[in-house]
N, C-alpha and C positions, 0 to 999 in steps of 0.2 A: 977124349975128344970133346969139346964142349957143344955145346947143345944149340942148332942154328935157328934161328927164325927167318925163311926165305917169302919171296915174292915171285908167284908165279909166270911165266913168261906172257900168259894170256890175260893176266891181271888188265894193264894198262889197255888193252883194245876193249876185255870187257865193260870196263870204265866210260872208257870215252866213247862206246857203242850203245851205249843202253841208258843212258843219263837225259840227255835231249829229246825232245818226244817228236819232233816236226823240221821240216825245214823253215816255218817261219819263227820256231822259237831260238836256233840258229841264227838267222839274219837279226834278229832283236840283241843277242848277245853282243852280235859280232859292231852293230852298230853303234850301242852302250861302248865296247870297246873303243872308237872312236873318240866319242863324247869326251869318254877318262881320259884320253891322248892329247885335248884341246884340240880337237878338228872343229871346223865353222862350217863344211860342207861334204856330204855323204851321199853317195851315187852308188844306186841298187839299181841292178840290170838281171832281169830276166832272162835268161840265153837257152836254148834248145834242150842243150843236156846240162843245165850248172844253173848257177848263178854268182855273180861280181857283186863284190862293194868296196869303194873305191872311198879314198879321203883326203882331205889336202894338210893332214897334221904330218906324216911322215915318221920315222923311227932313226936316230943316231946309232952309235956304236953301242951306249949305254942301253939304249929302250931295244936297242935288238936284245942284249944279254938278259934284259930281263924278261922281254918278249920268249924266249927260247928255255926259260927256265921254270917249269910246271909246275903250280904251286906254290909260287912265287909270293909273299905275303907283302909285298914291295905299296899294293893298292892299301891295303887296309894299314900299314905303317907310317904310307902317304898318302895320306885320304884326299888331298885338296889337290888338282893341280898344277902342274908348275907356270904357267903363263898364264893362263884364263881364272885361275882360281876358280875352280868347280870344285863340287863335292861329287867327291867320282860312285861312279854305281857297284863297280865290281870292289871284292875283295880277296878272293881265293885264287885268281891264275889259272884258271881252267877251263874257259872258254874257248879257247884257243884251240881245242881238241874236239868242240863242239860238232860240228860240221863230217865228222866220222861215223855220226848218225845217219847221215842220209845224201852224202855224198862219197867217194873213192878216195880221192885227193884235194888237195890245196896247193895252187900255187900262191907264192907269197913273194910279191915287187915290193919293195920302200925304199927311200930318198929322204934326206936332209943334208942340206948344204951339198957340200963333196961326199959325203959319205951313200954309199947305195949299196943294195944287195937285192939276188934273186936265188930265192929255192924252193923244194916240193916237199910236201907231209904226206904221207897217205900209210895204210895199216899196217904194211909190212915195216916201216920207221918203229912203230910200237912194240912190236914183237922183242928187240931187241934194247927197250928202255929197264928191262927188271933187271941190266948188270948198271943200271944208274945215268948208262947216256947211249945214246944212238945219234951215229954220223949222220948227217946231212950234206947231200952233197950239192954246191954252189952250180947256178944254172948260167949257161953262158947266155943271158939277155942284156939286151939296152938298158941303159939308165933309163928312169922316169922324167917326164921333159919337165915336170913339179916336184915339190915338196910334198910328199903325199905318202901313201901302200897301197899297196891291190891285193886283193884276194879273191881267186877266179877259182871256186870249186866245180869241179870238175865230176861226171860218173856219176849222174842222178840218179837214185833211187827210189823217190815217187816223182811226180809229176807237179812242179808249179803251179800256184795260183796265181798269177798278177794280183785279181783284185782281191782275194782272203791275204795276199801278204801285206798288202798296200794297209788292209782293216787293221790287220794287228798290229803293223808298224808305228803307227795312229795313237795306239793305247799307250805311246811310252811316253813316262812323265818329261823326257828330258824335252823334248819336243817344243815344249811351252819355257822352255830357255833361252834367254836372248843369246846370238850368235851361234846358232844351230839351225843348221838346214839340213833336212831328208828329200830325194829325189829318188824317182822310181822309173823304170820304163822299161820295155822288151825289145829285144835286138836278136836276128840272126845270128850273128857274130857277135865279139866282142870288139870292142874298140876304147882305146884308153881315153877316161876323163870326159867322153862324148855325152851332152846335155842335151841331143838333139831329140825330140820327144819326150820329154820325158817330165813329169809331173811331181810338183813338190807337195807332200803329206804334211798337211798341217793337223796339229790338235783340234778335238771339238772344242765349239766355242759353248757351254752350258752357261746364260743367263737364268738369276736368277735370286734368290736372299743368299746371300755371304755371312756364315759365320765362322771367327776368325779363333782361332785353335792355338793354345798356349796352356800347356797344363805340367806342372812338376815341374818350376821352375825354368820351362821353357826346353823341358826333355822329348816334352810333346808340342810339335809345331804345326800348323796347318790350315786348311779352309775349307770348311762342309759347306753347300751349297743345295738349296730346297729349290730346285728345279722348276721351271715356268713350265717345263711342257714335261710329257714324259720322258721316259729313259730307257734305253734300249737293254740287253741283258750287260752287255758289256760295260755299259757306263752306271749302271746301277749297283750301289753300295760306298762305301766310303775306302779308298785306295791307302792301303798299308806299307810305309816307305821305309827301307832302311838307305840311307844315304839317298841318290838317286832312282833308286832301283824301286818300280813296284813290285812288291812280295806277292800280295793275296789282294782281296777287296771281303771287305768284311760288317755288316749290320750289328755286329755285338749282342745275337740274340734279338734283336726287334725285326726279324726278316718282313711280316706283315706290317708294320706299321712304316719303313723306311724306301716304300717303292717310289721317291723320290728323292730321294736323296743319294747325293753323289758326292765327288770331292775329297782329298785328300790328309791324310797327318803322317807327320814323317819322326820317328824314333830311333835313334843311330843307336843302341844301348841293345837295344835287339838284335839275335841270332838268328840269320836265314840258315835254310839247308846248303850244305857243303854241296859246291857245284855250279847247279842249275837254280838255285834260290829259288824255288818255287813254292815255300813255305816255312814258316817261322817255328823257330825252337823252340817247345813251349817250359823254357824255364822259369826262374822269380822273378828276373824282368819283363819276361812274356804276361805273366799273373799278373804282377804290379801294372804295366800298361793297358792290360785287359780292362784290370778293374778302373782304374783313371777313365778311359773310355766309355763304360755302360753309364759310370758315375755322370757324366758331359752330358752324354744322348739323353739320359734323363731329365738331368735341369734342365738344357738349354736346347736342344736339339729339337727335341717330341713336344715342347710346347710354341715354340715357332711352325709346326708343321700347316697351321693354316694360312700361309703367308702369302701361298697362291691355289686359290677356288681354283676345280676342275673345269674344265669347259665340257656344260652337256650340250647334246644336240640339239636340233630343233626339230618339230614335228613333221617341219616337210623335209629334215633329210632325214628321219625316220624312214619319212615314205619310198624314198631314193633309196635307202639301204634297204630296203623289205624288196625292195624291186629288180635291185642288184642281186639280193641274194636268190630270186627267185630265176631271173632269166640266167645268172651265172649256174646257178644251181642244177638247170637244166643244160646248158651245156655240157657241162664237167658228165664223162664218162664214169665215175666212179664218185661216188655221196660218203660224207664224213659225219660225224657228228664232234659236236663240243657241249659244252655245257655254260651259261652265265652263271659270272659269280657275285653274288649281293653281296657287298661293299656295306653293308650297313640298314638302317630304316629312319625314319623317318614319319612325324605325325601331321597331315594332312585334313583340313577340315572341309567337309562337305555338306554344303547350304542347301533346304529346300522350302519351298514357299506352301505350309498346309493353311488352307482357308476353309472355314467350317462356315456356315449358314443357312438359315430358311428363306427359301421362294417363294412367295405368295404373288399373285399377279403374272401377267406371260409375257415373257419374254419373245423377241423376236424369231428365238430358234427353241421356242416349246414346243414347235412340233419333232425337232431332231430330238427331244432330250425330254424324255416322257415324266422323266423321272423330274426333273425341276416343274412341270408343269401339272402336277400331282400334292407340289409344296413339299416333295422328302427333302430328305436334307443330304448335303452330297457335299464331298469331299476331293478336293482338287488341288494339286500336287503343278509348282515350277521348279526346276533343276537350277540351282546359280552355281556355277560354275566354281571350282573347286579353289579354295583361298593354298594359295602355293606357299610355302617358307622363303624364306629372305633371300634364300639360297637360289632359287630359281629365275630371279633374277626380272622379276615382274615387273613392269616401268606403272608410273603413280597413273595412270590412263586408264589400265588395266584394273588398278585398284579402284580408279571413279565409276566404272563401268559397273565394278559388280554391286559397290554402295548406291547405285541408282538402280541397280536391277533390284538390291532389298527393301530400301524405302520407297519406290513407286514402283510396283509390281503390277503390269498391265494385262496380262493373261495368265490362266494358271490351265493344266495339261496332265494326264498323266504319265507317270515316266517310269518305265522297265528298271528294273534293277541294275543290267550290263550299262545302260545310259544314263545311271545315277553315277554313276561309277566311276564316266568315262576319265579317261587319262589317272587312273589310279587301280588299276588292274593288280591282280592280286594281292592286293589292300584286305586287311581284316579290319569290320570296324568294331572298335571297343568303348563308346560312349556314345550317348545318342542325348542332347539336350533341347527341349522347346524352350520359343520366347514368344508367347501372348502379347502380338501390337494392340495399341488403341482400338482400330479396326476393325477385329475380331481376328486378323492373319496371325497366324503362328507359323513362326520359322524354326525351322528344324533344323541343328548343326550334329549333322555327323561324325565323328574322330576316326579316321582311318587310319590304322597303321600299313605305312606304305613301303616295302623293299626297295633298296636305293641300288643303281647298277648305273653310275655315273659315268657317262661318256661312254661307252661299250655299245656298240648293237653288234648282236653276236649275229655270224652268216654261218647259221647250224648244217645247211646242204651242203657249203665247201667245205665246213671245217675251221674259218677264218673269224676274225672279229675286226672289224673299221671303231678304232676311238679318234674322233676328232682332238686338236689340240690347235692352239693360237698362240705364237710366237715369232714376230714380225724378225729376230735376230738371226732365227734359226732359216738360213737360204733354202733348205729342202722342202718342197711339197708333198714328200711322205716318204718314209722308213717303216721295215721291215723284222722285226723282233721276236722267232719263232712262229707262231701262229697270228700275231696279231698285226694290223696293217694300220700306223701312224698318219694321220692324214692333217695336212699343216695350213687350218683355215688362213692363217695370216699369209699365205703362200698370194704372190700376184697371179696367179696361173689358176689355181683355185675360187681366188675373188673374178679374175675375168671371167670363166665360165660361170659361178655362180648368176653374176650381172645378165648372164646373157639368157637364163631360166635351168628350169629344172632339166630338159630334158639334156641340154650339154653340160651339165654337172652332175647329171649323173652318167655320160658315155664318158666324164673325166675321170671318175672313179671306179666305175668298169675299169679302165684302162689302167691305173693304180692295183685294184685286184687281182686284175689279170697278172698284170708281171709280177705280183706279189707269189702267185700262185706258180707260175711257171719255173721260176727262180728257186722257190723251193724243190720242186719236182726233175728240175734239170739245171742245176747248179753250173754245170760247166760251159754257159752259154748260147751257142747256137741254137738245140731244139727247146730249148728256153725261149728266142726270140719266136720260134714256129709254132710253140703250143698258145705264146701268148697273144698272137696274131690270129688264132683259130679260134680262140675263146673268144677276145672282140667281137669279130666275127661275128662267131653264130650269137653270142650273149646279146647283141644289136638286133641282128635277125628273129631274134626271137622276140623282144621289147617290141619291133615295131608292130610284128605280127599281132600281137598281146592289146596294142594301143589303136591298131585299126579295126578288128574285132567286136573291140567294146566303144567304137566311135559311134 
């Protein structure tokens, strides 16, 4: 008897059970699906217990046999579309099984021309695929009043996010493809092809420097982009393509140095993981592209990185953020910490006016000043204001100011150390130089080394950090990115308040924090909108209390 090598009955279910991680990595496949099909419009409905996505490409007699045929190598043999000419996402034929993750069943409606069909997949279909084929039995439904498929899964087994599938939907490259549309929406029911609510998902728009990607003869294609404002976790790293499809997002090793940078390169030569493509085969063309890559980032990449300055704060929204985080800090039921992170340093020079002299003769205030009216000699100290780097953004006013405080120096004071200091706090200084005027003044230039913590004011009692950022293209007035709260001065909402004083710019960004805060703590909504209505609240109650007090 010769010797078998079989396939277990529970193979195919284990397969197609355990591969998918989510129902929104599901609706990404199934959509991608589409795309490869030449659909121009895709309709994702939320429903009670499932969710639908609908399309207007539809399946013949052919694209059924190959639809129905697992593993199917038909994409990657025909990588381009047949009408639309795209370069399709999938290659392996198994997505189609996806949805067995986290749903029971599938029904499946499609139309083209005269031709139509309806029927059901669910795990008991599987069980019976390891003798090579499992029946399917034909549903008795209507035709589709379009050219189009439905797929209406059925028997959920987590719970829906609208707006976490809407996020992820967002992340797919084909999006930014002309004649592709995604639509979203939630319905009690289902109903076919219905548009009514329902919201189309467009790509972020990141402005920004464009650099244009062409390496190995054009094996490597692409466009990195040095971001005007920051980056969210999601949109941060450079997006790893093979055909349509995002694999990974990946820095190449410069994780620290590429927190702005985002954008795309696409390598068809490359091998995703069989399946769910969620990660690339690290063979000789994986190595070869790697190295092609760090080679790029180095030239060209890490030396355009200064193409857009941070936006730092200003001192009065310091004051605003120390006060937020003071009265929010007392609200919040429970205190976090974090930590700021120095970004770097920076050399800082600190001016002071020593005048040395003998008094002989009295002065009008000899009697305050026993000591001048005795003839000692005394020693008196002006603070000028601390000469800032180019970076800081000091207008030439600022610089007349302080060259008229050095050469006509009107009164001299003396000055504590915290208020020699000021605005360069934990500054160490490492040089200390006099300059003997005509006069007999000597100025004193102090070299401070100053920690650089750009754009960030950490709010230590919630646990959150506010970095401002200024970007007129970007429509948001603030985004949310783990702990930290993006706050979008170019926003018209944030300049009206501003205009109107500090105190409604800062109940604006209370109110930013707040939902910042709630959102994370109660993600699914409602006691989301109650916690963050209670933090305004009392976070207000508390400021006004705080400002009449000290009136």
């Amino acid at each position: 008897m010769a010797t078998q090598l079989k396939v277990h009955p529970s193979f195919f279910k284990e397969f197609a059970t355990k591969t998918w991680v989510s129902p929104t990595e599901i609706v990404k496949e199934l959509v991608e699906n589409a795309f490869d099909e030449d659909a121009t419009k895709v309709l994702v409905t939320v429903l009670k217990n499932g969710i639908s996505i609908e399309d207007d490409a539809g399946m013949d007699q052919n694209g059924m046999e190959k639809f129905l045929l697992l593993g199917s190598p038909h994409k990657k043999i025909e990588s381009i579309s047949p009408k639309l000419k795209r370069i399709r996402t999938g290659r392996y034929g198994t997505g189609r099984l996806s949805f067995l993750t986290s749903f029971d069943s599938m029904k499946i409606r499609t139309r083209r021309g005269s031709f139509h069909k309806a029927f059901m997949i669910d795990g008991n279909v599987l069980d019976r695929l390891f003798t090579g084929n499992a029946a399917l039995d034909d549903l008795n439904e209507p035709a589709l009043k379009r050219d189009g498929t439905e797929l209406v899964m059925s028997g959920s087994k987590v719970e829906s996010d609208i707006f976490k599938l809407a996020k992820e939907i967002r992340k797919l490259a084909i999006l930014r493809q002309p004649m592709f549309e995604v639509f979203i929406k939630s319905a009690d029911s289902f109903s076919e092809w219905d548009f009514s609510g329902a919201q189309k998902i467009t790509a972020p728009d990141i402005q920004g420097h464009k650099i244009p990607v062409s390496l190995d003869g054009g094996r490597i294609t692409g466009e990195i982009v040095i971001a005007r404002r920051p980056l969210s976790d999601e949109e941060r790293g450079i997006a790893v393509m093979v055909g349509n499809h995002i694999v990974t997002r990946s820095n190449f090793g410069f994780d620290t140095k590429l927190n702005r940078v985002t954008g795309y390169v696409r390598c068809d030569t490359l091998t995703s993981r069989f399946a769910d493509k969620s990660a690339l085969i690290e063979d000789e063309e994986y190595l070869k592209f790697n190295q092609a890559m760090k080679t790029f980032v180095i030239d060209t990449v890490i030396p355009s990185l200064t193409e857009y300055e941070d936006v730092l704060i200003t001192r009065e929204e310091s004051k605003i953020y120390r006060e937020i985080d003071k009265v929010l800090g007392q609200a919040m039921v429970e205190t976090l910490e974090t930590q700021e992170e120095v970004q770097g340093y920076e050399m800082v020079d600190v001016k002071e006016v020593v005048r040395t002299g003998t008094k002989s003769g009295k002065d009008d205030d000899d009697d305050e000043h026993p000591a001048r009216s005795a003839g000692a000699q005394v020693q008196e100290y002006e603070e000028i204001k601390p000469i800032a780097p180019e970076s800081s953004g000091m207008g030439k006013a600022e610089h007349a100011r302080q060259e008229t405080a050095i050469a006509e120096p009107q009164s001299y004071r003396s000055v504590p150390v915290e208020e020699a200091t000021a605005g360069v706090q934990g500054g160490e200084v490492v040089d200390v130089v006099d300059e003997k005027q005509v006069d007999g003044t000597v100025i004193r230039t102090k070299k401070i080394r100053k920690p650089i913590v750009k754009k960030t004011f950490a709010l230590k009692r919630i646990g959150f950090k506010v970095i401002p950022y200024e970007d007129e293209s970007d429509s948001r007035y603030s985004f949310t990115s783990d702990n930290v709260v993006f706050v979008n001065k170019a926003n018209s909402t944030y300049k009206a308040e501003s205009s109107r004083g500090d105190e409604f710019l800062l109940r604006h960004i209370i109110n930013m924090v707040a939902e910042s805060i709630a959102s994370a703590k109660h993600p699914e909504g409602k006691e989301a909108l109650e916690l963050q209505n209670r933090l305004v609240s009392e976070a207000i109650r508390i400021h006004d209390y705080s400002v009449l007090k000290h009136a």
